[in-house]
C-alpha positions in Angstrom: 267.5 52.3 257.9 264.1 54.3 258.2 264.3 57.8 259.3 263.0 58.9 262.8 260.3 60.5 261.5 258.7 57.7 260.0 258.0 55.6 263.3 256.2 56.6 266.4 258.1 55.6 269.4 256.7 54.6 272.8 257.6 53.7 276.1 256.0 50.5 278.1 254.8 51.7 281.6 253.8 48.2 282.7 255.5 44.9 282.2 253.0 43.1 279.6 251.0 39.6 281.0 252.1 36.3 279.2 253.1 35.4 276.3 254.9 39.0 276.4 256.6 38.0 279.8 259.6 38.6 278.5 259.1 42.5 277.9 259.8 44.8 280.4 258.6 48.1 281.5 261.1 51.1 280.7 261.9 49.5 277.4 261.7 51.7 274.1 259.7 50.6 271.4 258.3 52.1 267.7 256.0 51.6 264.8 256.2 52.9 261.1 253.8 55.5 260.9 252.0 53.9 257.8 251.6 50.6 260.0 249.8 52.8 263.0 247.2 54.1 260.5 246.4 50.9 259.4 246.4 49.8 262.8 244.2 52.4 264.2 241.4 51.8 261.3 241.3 48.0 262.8 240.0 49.0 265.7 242.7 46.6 267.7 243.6 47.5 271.3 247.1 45.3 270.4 249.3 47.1 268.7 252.2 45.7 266.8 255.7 47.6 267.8 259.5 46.4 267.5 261.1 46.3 270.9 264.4 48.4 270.7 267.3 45.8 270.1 265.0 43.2 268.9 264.5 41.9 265.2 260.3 41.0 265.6 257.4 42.4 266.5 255.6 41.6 269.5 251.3 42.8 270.1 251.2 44.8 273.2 247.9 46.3 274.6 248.1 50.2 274.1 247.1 50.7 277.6 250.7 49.3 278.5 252.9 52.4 275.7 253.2 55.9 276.4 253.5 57.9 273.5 257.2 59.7 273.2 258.6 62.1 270.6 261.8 61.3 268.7 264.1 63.2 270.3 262.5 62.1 274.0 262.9 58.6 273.0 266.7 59.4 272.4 267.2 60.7 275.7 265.7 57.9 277.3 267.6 55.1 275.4 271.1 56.7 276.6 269.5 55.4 280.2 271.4 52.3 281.3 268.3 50.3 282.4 264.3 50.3 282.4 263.9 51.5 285.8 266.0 54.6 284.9 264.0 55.3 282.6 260.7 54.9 284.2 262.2 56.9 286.6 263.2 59.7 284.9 260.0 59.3 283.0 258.1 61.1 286.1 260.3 64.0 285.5 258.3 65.5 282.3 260.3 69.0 282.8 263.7 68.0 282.3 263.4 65.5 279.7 261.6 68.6 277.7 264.9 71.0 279.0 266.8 68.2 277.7 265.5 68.1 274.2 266.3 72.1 273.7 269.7 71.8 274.8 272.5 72.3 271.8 276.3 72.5 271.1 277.1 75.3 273.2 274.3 75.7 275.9 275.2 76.4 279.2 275.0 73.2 281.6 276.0 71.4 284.6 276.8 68.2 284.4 276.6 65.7 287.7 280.3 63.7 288.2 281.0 62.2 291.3 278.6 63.4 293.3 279.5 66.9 292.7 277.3 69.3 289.3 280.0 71.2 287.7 279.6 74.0 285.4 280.4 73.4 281.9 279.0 73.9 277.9 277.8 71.3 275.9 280.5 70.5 272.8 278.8 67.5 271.3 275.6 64.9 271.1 276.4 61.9 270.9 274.6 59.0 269.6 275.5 55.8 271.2 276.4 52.3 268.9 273.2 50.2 269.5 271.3 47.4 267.8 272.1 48.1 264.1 268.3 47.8 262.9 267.2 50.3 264.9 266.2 53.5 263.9 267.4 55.6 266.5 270.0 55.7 269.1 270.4 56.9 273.0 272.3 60.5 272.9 274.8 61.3 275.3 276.3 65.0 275.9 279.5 65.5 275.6 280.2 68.2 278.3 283.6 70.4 278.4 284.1 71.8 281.7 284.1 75.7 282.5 285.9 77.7 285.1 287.3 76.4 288.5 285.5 73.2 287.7 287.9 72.6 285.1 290.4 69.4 285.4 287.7 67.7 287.6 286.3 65.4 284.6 287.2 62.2 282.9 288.8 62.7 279.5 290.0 65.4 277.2 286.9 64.8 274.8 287.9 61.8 273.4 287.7 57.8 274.2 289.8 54.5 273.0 291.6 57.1 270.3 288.6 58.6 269.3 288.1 62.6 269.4 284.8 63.5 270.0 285.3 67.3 270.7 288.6 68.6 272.3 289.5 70.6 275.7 292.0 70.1 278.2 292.9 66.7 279.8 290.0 65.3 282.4 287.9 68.4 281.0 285.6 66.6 279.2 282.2 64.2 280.2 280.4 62.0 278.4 276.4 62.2 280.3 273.0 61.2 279.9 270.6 64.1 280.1 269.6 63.1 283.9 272.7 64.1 284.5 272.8 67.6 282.4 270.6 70.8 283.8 270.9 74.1 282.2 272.4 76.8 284.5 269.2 78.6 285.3 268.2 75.1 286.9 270.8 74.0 289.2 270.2 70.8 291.5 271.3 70.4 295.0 271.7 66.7 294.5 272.3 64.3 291.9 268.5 63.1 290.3 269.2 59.3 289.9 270.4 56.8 292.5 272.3 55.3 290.3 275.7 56.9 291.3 275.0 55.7 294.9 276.2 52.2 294.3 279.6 52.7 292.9 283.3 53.6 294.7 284.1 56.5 291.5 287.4 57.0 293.8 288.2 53.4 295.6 292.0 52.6 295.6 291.1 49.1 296.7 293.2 46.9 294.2 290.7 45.1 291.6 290.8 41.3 291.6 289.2 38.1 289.6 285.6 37.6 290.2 284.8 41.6 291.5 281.7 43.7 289.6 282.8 46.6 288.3 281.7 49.2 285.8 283.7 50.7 282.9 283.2 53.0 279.9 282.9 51.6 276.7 281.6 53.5 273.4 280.4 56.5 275.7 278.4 54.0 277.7 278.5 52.7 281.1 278.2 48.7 281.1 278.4 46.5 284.4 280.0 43.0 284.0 282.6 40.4 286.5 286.0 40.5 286.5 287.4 37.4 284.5 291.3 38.4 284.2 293.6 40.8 285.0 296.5 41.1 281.7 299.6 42.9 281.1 299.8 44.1 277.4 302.2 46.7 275.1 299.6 49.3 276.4 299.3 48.5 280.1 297.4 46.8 282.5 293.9 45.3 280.5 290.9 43.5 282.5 288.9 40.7 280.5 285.0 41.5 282.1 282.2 39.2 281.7 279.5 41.9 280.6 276.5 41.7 281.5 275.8 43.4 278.2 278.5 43.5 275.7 278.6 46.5 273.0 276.1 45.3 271.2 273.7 44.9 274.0 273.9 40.8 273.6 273.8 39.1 277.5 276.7 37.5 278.7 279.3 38.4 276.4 283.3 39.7 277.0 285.3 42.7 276.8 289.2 43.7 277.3 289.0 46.9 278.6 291.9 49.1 280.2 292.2 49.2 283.7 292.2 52.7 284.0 288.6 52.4 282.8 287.3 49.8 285.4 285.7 51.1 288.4 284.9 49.0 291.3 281.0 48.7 292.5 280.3 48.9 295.9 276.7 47.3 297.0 274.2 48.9 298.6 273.5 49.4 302.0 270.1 48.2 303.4 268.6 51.4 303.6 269.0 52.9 300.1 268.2 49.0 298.8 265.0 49.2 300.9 264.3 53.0 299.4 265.4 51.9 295.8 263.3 48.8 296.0 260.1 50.3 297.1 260.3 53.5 294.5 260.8 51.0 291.6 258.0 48.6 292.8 255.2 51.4 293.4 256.4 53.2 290.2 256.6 50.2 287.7 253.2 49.6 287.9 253.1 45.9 288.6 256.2 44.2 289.3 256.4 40.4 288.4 256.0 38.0 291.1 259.6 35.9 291.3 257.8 33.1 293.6 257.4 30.8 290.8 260.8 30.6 289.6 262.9 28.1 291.8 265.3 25.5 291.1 264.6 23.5 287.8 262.6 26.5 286.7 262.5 27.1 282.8 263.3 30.7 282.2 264.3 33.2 279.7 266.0 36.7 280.2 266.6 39.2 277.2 269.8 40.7 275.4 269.7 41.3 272.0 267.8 37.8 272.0 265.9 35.9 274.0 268.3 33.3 276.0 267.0 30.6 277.8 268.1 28.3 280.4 267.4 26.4 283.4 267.4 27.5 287.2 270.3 25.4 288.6 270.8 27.4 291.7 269.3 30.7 293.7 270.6 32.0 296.6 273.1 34.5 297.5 276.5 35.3 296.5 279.1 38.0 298.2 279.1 41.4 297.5 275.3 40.8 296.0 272.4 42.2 298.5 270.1 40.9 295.3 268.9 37.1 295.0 271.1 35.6 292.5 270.0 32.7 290.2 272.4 30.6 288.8 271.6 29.4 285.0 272.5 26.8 282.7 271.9 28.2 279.1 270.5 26.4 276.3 272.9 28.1 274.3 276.3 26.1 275.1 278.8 29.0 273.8 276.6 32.0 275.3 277.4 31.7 279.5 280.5 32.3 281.4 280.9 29.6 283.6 280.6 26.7 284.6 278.8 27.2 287.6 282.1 28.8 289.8 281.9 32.3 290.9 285.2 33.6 292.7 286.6 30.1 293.1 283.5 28.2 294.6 281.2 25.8 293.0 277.2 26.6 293.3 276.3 24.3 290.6 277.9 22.1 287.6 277.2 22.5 284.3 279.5 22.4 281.1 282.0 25.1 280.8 280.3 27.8 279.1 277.2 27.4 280.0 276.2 29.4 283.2 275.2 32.7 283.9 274.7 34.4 287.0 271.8 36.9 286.6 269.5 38.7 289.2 266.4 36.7 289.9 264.4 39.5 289.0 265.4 39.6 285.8 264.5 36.3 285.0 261.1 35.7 283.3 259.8 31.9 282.8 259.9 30.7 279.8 256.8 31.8 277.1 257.3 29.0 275.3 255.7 27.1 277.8 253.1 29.5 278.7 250.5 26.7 277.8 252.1 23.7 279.6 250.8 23.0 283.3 254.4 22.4 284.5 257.1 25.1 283.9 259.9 22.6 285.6 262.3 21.0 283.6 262.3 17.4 283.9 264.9 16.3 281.7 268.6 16.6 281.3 271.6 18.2 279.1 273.5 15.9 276.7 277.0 16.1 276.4 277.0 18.9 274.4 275.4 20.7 276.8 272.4 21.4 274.4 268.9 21.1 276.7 266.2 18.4 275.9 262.8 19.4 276.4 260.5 16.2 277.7 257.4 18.4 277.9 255.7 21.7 276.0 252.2 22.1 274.7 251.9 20.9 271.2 251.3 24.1 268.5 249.2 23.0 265.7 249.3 24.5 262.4 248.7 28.1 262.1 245.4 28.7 261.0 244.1 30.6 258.0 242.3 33.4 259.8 245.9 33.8 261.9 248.4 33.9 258.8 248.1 37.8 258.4 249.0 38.7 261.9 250.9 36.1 263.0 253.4 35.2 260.3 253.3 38.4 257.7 255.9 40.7 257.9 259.5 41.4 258.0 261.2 39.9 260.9 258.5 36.7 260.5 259.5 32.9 259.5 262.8 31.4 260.0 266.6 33.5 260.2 268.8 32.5 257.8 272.5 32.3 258.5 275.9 31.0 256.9 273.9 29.3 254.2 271.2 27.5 256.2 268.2 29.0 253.4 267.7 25.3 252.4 266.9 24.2 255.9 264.8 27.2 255.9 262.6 26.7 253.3 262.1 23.5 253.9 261.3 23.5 257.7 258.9 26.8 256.5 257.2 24.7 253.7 256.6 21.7 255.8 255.5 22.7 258.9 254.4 26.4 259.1 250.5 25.9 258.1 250.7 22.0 257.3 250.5 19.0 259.7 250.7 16.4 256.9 254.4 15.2 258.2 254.1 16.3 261.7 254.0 12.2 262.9 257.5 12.5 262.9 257.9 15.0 265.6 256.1 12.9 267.7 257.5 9.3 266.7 259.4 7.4 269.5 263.3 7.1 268.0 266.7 7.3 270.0 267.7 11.0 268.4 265.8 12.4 270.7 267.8 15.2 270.8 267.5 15.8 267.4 264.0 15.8 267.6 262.8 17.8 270.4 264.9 20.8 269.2 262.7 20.4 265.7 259.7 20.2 267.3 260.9 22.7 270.7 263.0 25.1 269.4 261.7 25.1 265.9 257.8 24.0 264.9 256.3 25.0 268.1 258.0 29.0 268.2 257.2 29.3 264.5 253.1 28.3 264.7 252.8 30.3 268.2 255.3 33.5 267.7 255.8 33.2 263.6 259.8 33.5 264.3 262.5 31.1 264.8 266.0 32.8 265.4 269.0 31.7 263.7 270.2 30.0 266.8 267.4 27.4 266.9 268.4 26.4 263.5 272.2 26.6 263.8 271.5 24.1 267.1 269.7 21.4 265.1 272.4 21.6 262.2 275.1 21.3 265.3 273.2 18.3 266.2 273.1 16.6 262.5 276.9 17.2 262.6 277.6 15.6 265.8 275.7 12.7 264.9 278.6 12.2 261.9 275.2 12.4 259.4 277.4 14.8 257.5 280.4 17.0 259.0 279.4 20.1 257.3 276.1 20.9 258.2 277.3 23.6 260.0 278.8 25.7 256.9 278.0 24.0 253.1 274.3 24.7 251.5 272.8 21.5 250.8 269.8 20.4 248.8 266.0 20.6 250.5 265.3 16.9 249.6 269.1 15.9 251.2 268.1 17.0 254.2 264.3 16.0 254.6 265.4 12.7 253.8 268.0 12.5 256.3 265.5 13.7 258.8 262.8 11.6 257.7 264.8 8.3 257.3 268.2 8.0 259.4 267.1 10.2 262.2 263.3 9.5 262.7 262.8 6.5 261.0 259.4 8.1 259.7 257.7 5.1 257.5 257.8 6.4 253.9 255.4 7.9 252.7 255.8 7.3 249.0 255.2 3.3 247.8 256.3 2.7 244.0 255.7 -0.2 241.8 256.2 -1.7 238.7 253.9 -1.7 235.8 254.5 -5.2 234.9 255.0 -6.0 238.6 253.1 -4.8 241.2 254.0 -7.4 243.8 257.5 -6.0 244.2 257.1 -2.5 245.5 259.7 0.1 246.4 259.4 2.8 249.3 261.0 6.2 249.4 260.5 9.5 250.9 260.3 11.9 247.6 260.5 10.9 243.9 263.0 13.0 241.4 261.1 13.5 237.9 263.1 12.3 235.1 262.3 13.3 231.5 263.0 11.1 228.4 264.6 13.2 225.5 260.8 12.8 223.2 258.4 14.2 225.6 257.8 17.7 222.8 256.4 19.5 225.9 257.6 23.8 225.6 255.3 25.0 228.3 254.7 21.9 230.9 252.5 21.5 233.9 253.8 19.3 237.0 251.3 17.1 236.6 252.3 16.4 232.6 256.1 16.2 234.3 255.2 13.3 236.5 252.9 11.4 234.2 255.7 11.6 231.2 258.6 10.5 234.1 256.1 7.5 235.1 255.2 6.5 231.9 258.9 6.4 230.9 260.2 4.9 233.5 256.8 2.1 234.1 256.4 2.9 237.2 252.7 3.0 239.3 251.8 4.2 242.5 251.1 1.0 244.8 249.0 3.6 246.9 247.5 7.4 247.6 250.5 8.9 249.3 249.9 10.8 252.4 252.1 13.6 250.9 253.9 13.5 247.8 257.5 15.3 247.2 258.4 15.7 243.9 261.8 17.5 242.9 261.6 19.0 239.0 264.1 17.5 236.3 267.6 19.4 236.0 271.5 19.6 235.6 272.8 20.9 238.6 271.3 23.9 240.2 271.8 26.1 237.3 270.7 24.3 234.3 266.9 24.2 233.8 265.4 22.0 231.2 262.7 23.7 231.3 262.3 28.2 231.5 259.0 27.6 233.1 257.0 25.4 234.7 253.3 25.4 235.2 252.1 24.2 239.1 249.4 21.8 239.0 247.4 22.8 242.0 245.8 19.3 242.0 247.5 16.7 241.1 245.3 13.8 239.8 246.7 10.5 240.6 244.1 8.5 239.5 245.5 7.5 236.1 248.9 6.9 238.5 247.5 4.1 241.2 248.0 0.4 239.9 245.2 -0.8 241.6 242.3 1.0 241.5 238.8 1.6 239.5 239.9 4.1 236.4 237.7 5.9 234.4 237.4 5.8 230.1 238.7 8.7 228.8 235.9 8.7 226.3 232.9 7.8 227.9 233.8 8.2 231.7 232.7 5.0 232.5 234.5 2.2 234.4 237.5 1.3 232.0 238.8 -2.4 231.8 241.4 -1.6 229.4 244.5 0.2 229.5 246.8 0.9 226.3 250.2 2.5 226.8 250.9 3.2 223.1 248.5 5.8 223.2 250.1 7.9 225.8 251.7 10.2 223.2 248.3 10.1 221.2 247.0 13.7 221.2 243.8 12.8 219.7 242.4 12.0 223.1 244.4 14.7 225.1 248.4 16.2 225.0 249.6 13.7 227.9 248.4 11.3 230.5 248.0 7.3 230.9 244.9 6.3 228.3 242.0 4.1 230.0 239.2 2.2 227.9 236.3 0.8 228.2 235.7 -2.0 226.5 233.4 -1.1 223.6 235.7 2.2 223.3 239.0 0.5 222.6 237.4 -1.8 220.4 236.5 1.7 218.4 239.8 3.2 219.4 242.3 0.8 218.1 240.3 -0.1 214.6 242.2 2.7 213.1 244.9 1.4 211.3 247.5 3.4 213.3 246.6 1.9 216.5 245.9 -1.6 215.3 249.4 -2.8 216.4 248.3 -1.9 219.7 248.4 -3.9 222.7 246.2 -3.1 225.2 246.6 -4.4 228.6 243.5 -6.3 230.8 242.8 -4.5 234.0 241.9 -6.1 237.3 238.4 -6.1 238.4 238.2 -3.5 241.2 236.1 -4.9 244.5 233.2 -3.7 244.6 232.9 -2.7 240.5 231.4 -5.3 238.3 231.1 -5.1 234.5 227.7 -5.5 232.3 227.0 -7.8 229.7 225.4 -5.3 227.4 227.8 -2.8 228.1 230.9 -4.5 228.9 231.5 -1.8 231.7 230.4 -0.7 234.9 228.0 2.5 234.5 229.5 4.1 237.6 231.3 7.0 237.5 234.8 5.5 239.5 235.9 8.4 241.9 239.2 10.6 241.2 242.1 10.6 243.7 243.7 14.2 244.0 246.4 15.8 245.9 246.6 19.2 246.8 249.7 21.5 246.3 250.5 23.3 249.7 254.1 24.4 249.4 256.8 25.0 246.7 260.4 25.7 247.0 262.4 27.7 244.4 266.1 28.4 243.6 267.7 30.8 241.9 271.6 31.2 242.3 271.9 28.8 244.7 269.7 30.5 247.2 266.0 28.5 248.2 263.0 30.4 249.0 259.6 28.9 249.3 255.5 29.5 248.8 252.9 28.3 250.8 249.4 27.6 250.4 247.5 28.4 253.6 244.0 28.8 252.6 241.4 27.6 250.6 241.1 30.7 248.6 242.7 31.0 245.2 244.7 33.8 246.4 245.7 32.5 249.8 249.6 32.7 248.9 252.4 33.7 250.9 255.7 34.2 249.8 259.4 33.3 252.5 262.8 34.5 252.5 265.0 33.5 255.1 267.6 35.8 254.0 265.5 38.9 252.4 267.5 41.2 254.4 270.7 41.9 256.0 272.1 43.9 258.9 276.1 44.5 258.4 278.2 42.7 256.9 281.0 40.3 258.0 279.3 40.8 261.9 275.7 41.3 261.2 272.7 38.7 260.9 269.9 38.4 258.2 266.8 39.4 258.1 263.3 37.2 257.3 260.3 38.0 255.4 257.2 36.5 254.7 255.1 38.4 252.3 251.5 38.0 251.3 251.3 37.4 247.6 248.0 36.7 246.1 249.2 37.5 242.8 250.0 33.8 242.5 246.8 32.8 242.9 245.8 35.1 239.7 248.4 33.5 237.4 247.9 30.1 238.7 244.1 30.5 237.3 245.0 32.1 233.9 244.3 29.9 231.0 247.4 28.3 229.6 247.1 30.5 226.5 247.2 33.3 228.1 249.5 32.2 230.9 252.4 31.3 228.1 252.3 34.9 227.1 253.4 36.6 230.2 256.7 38.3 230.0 258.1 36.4 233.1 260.3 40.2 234.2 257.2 41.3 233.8 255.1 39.0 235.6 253.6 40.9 239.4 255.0 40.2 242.8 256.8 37.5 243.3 255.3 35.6 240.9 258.3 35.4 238.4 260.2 33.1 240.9 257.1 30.6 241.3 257.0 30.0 237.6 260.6 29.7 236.8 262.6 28.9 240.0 260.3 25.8 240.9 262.7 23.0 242.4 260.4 21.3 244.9 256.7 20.9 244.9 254.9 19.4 248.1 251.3 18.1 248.0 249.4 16.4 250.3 246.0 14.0 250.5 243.8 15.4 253.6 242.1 12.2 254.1 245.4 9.6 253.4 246.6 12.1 256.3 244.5 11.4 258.5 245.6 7.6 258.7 249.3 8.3 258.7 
């Protein structure tokens, strides 16, 4: 975890415009100091920053970010919500006061309306999002004189000493709540005591808001269930925040920590509404959203969900909305709040939230509707009928877009092969995108691929864990395979399944015969097999698939739109090969059964083709052998290729042969596929490369799982990295290229050359007809 002092922290003033909806002023962001340099020589009014308790980085104009130090930016994350923050951010003199104050400085502390006098026995940082670099600090307070015995605790909380003194001598407070003694306030500075009952004896009941201490914090959430237990009376609360700052999760607190909220009365919700709207600088306008609405509200993720209800509820001077998630296991309800119905949707599934904390959704920022016009299947997983289309990202975007930690796909519970596959195919390719857009009956299956998946990783260049974890849910409901969920499986296993069974694309890769070409065989990738005589050390992949061609007769009835070719192995550990050499192009020419081919001696239109001389390295190492005419006549007078038996070729259309020459003096064109992704593995983990540009060195490099948070509770981390070493070693000569040390080989380049497992290549023009 970095150090405070290597990130500058801000504050947003203003909540940002689209596609940054979902970023609100008050919240607390940063940037590595190194990145702001950089940054700053750009000359780019968008600066990159990491949104406390959020993994990615999101471009916010730096009109919007207010400059904090460290220790301010602590302060101000102990603050319960954004308006408290902005709030106490017009108060410039305490929050320096604040920052000065140690163990042992004189203070009063605010506690029920009443400042009492104490001295400061501890700072406490607060349990927050693990990958962030700081946390909110709370005072812990010990009470002094006749104000002693009026407090909460003895210093401690759930069996944990913080500092010690006397029983209900000790408070845990923000600093809004802390002055030193030469600065004592008549009134408490924050309304945010205003709304709660600290001393109702009104018995608690199912369904009541309430807010209780947890890990020195104050948290707000719904009764759910009142228990008995060894230890007393314990309340089950739907938070509206759990401990890790995730929406809608649950807690079992003690009762004795559970205080009642009282709401508002009309005056100080009139006062509290017009302070926050004339000091926010621009608050959103909540018009739009209505029933049917698409919207999204932040935790420690983005959730999203549809607006099934908004109205009032009791208790609640707000306007409510009533949500149905797109996350089946990450609502409440079921649309019941204190025994009445407002809406239906599967248990689980609902939220009640405050409309104003709604946001629509970004990811259809483009679209002209932002009404959802389709329906929830019986897993309660939502189906998406319309979204703007997100093509490919585009060279000149890769850098800012997609670089960088937190970018590409999160991995979790063994999901990297999905990973690098869905990265490989679809992040800066649209050679297979037909399929997102193919009428089938999963379509389910395939709006969450092209929804939840395609579209968020070309516009945002991240796709949460979640999004992946809901397509595997869907493979395994389908009974395609019951342990998608859990179990790795292979790349190829999976593209398959979603290419054939669920999509039913058309395959792209047509295979024939050599001795019969009428009988042709379709498949969606090819496996390279290798013959035990092929005397290759050091092979390239286009040698590979000419040697598993030529040994097993096989021709390509046509140029494939895109071509996936798995290497030859044993397993996932055994390699039969320590390094293999991608071919960059792939020349198919030599490959195609019908087709005009060229004489490897002359170059002119052959008419011959002899598969004895395959091996011969006269002509070249490897490769299918073409004659002319007048050349294989040469060729095969030498007595070790007179038993030769070299086979007629068809006449292509269009070519005709001269009488002199016996050949066509055209040049016949090449056919040539381009390499634009890779995937490697190495101890059963997949990571890929991808070609995005036309440059040599226009390499990136994706893990889905390059970093972790925690361990049996935390998440991954992803990371795509630039790495234009590739390019340099792809472009050595073979000489010098068999030479290189492969622990010693730059970057990432090491994995490239001897991980390899899955090369994809693709035909621009074939694509354009598919």
């Amino acid at each position: 975890m970095a150090s405070a002092d290597n990130n500058i922290y801000f504050i947003i003033t203003a909540n940002p415009p689209s596609p940054n909806s979902h970023i609100n002023a008050g919240q607390i962001c940063f940037i590595g100091k190194q990145r702001f340099d950089l940054w700053q020589k750009r000359n780019d009014r968008n600066m990159p920053v990491v949104c406390m308790g959020t993994p990615f980085d999101v471009y916010l104009n730096e009109v919007l970010l207010q400059q904090l130090k460290p220790r301010s930016a602590e302060l101000l994350l102990a603050l319960e919500s954004n308006e408290m923050r902005l709030l106490a951010l017009k108060d410039p003199e305490a929050l320096k006061e604040a920052s000065n104050l140690s163990e042992g400085s004189q203070v009063y502390v605010e506690y029920n309306g009443q400042w009492l006098k104490g001295v400061i026995r501890y700072g406490l940082s607060t349990s927050s999002y693990m990958s962030d670099p700081i946390r909110g600090v709370f005072f812990g307070v010990e009470l002094q004189g006749e104000d002693k015995e009026k407090g909460q605790n003895d210093g401690s909380y759930l069996h944990q000493t913080y500092f010690t003194c006397p029983k209900n001598s000790g408070i845990f407070a923000p600093f809004t709540r802390i002055k030193p003694v030469d600065h004592k306030p008549s009134a408490p500075l924050l309304p945010t005591q205003s709304s709660l009952s600290m001393t109702s004896t009104e018995p608690l009941k199912v369904g009541d808001r309430v807010t209780f201490l947890s890990d020195i914090n104050d948290h707000h959430g719904m009764i759910m269930d009142i228990k008995d237990s060894p230890d007393g009376k314990m309340v089950l609360i739907s938070t509206d925040r759990d401990k890790e700052g995730k929406q809608g999760g649950e807690m079992l607190v003690p009762l004795d920590f559970v205080i009642k909220e009282e709401p508002l009365n009309k005056d100080e919700t009139e006062k509290m509404d017009t302070s926050q709207g004339s000091e926010m600088g621009g608050v959103t306008d909540f018009d739009e959203i209505t029933v049917g609405s698409l919207v999204q509200i932040l935790g420690k993720e983005l959730a999203y969900g549809i607006v099934r209800w908004v109205g009032s509820l009791p208790d609640c001077l707000e306007t409510i909305a009533g949500l149905e998630l797109e996350n089946s296991s990450a609502g409440v309800t079921d649309g019941t709040y204190k025994g009445k119905r407002y809406f239906n949707c599967p248990p689980r599934c609902g939220l009640f939230v405050k409309l104003s904390s709604c946001r629509p959704d970004d990811r259809f920022s483009g679209a002209k509707e932002q009404h959802f016009n389709g329906h929830s299947d019986h897993n309660g997983a939502i189906v998406y009928e319309e979204q703007e289309n997100v093509p490919p990202i585009r060279t000149e975007d890769v850098s800012k877009r997609l670089i960088g930690k937190k970018k590409g796909i999160q991995g979790h519970c063994n999901s990297c092969y999905m990973d690098s596959a869905l990265f490989s195919v679809f992040s800066c390719s649209s050679v297979l995108d037909s399929m997102l857009f193919k009428s089938t009956e999963h379509e389910t299956i395939q709006n969450i691929l092209l929804k939840n998946i395609v579209n968020p990783l070309r516009k945002q260049g991240f796709v949460s864990e979640r999004s992946v974890m809901n397509l595997r849910k869907q493979l395994q409901n389908r009974e395609h395979c019951p342990t998608y969920t859990t179990d790795e499986k292979d790349p190829e296993e999976f593209l398959s399944l979603i290419m054939q069974e669920i999509l039913s694309l058309d395959p792209p890769l047509k295979l024939c015969h050599s001795g019969s070409r009428q009988k042709v065989q379709s498949c969606y990738y090819y496996q390279i097999f290798m013959d035990h005589n092929h005397h290759l050390v050091l092979p390239t992949v286009q040698q590979l698939l000419e040697h598993s061609f030529y040994s097993n007769s096989l021709k390509l009835a046509e140029v494939p739109a895109c071509l996936i070719l798995t290497m030859p192995r044993s397993g996932k550990s055994f390699k039969m090969f320590p390094k293999i050499i991608p071919s960059t192009e792939l020349d198919i020419t030599g490959l195609l059964a019908d087709g005009p081919q060229q004489c490897v001696l002359c170059g002119q239109l052959a008419n011959e083709e002899c598969a004895e001389c395959f091996r011969d390295t006269v002509f070249s190492d490897t490769g299918f052998k073409y004659f002319c005419e007048k050349c294989s006549t040469q060729v095969h007078s030498h007595q070790q290729r007179r038993c030769h038996k070299p086979r007629r070729l068809l006449l292509p259309q269009g070519f005709s042969y001269s009488q002199s020459s016996g050949s066509d003096r055209r040049t016949p064109p090449r056919e040539k596929l381009e390499l634009f992704a890779v995937l490697c593995i190495e101890t059963s983990h997949y990571v890929s490369f991808v070609k995005y540009g036309p440059q040599d060195t226009d390499w990136i490099f994706f893990d889905s799982m390059a970093d972790r948070v925690g361990e049996i509770d935390g998440y991954n981390i992803p990371e795509v990295r630039a790495c234009p070493e590739v390019g340099q070693y792809l472009h050595m000569p073979l000489s010098q290229l068999a030479n290189q040390v492969p622990r010693e080989m730059k970057g990432v380049a090491k994995r490239l050359f001897c991980d390899g497992y899955m090369y994809l290549y693709q035909s621009r023009t074939m694509s354009l007809y598919r």
